[in-house]
C-alpha positions as CSV (number, residue, x, y, z in Angstrom):
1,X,20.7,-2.8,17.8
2,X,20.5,-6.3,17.6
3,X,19.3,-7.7,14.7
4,X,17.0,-10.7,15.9
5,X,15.6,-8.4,18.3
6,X,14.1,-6.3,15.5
7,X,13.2,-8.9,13.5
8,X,11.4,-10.5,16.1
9,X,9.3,-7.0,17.1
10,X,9.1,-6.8,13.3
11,X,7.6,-10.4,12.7
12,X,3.9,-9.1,12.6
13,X,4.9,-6.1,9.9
14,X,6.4,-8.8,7.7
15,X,4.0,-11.6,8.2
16,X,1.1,-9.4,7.0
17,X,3.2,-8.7,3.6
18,X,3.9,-11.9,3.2
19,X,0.2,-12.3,3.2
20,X,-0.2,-9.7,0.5
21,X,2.5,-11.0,-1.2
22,X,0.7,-14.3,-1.8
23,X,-2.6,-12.9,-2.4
24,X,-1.8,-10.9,-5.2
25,X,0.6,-14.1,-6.4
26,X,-2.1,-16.0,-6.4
27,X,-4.9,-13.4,-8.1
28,X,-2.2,-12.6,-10.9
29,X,-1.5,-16.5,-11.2
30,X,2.3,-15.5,-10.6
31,X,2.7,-12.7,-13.3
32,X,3.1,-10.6,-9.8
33,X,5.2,-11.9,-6.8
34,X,7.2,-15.1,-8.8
35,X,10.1,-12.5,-10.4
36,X,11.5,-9.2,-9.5
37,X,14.4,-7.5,-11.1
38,X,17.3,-8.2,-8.9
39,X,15.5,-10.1,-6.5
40,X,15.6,-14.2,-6.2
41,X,12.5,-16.2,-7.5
42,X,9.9,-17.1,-5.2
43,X,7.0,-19.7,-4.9
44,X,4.1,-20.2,-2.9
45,X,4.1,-23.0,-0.4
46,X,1.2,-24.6,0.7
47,X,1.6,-25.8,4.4
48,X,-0.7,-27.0,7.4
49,X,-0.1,-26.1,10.6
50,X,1.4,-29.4,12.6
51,X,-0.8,-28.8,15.7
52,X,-3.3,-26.3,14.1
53,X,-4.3,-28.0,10.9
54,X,-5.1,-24.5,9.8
55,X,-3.5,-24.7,5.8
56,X,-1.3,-21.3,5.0
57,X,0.4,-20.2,2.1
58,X,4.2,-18.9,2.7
59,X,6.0,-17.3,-0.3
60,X,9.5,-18.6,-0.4
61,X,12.2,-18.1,-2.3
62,X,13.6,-21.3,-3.7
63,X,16.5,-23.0,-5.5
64,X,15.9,-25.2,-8.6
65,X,17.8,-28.5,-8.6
66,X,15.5,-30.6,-11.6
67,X,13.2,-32.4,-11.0
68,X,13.7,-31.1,-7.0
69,X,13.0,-27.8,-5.3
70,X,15.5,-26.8,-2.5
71,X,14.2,-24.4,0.3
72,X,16.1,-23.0,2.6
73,X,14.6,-23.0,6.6
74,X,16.6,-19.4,7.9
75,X,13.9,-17.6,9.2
76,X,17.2,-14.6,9.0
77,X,19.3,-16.5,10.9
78,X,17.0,-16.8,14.1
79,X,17.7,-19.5,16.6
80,X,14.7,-21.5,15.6
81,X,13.3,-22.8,12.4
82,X,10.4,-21.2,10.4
83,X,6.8,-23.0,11.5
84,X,6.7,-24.1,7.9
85,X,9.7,-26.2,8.2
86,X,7.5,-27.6,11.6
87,X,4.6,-28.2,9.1
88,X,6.0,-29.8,6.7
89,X,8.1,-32.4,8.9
90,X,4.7,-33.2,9.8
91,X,2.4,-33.2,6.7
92,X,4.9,-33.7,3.8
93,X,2.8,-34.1,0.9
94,X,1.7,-30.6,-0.1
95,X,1.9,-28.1,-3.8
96,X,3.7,-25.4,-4.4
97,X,3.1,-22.8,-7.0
98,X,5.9,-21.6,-9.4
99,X,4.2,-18.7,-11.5
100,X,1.5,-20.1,-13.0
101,X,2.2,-23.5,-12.4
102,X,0.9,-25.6,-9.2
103,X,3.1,-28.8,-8.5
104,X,2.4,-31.6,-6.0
105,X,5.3,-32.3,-3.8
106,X,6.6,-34.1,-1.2
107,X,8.6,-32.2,1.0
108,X,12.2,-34.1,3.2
109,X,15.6,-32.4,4.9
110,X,18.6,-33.1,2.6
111,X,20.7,-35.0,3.6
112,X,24.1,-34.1,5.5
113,X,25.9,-34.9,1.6
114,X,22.8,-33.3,-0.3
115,X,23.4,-30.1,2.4
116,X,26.8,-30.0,1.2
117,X,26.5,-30.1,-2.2
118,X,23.2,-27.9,-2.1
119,X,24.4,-24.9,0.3
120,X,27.0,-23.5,-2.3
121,X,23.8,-23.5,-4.9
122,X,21.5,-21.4,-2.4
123,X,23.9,-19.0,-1.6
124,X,24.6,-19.0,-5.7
125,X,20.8,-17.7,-5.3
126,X,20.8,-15.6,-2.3
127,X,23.9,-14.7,-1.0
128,X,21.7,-13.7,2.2
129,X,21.9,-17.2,3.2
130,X,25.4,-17.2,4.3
131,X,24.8,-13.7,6.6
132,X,22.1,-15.9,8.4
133,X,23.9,-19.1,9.4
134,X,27.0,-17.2,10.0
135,X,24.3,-15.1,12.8
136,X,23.1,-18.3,14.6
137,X,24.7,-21.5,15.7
138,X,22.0,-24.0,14.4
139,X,22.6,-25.6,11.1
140,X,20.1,-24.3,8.8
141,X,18.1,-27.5,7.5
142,X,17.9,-27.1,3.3
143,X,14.4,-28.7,2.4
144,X,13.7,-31.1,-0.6
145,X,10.5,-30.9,-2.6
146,X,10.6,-34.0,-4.7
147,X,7.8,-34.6,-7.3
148,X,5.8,-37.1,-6.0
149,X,6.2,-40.3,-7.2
150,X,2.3,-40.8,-8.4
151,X,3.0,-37.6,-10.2
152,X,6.4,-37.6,-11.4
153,X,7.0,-35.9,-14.7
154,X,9.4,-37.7,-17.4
């Protein structure tokens, strides 16, 4: 069975527990959803939709490169990027939530030299990463969440 193929029949299934997932993130203020045993941290992403303007809340799981973020758009290794990666190329300033902390960001693609000095550090966190650009031919984009700059922490 293809892999895509049921990931793309699945996308409905997951969608909704990512939903949950961020719900009860949000109602514990992160003491639920930020750390598992064994599984990568994740944060909450605040997004609006490019064309939509509707705002949603993704739960990621990110990279910390102080003071920046790093996500990673792989959406498994599908063909196209994830509509948050869409959203945020087009309304940059958003927050994120790290446990109980909420940060405003400012969200940019690395760099081609920022890729290749970040990719080995993503995979260092999810070695899932690697499965899913070895499974499609588009170079998955690494995302930068910068602190921004009217809120910039010492």
């Amino acid at each position: 069975m293809d892999i895509l193929s049921l990931a793309d029949r699945s996308w409905p299934v997951l969608r909704r527990l990512m939903g949950v997932h961020a719900q009860v993130y949000r109602l514990t203020n992160g003491m639920i959803g930020h750390r598992f045993p064994g599984v990568p941290p994740t944060l909450l992403l605040d997004h609006v939709g490019a064309k939509s303007g509707v705002k949603r809340t993704t739960p990621l799981v990110y990279t910390d490169d102080a003071p920046d973020l790093v996500l990673v758009a792989s959406k498994g290794g599908h063909p196209r990027n994830p509509a948050w990666f869409h959203n945020l190329r087009a309304h940059p300033d958003t927050t994120v939530q790290i446990g109980s902390e909420r940060r405003p960001v400012r969200a940019r693609i690395a760099t081609a030299e920022e890729r290749d000095r970040l990719w080995p550090k993503v995979v260092d966190t999810y070695s899932g990463y690697q499965d899913y650009q070895d499974r499609t031919t588009r170079q998955i984009p690494l995302v930068i969440l910068e602190p921004r700059p009217s809120e910039a922490r010492p």
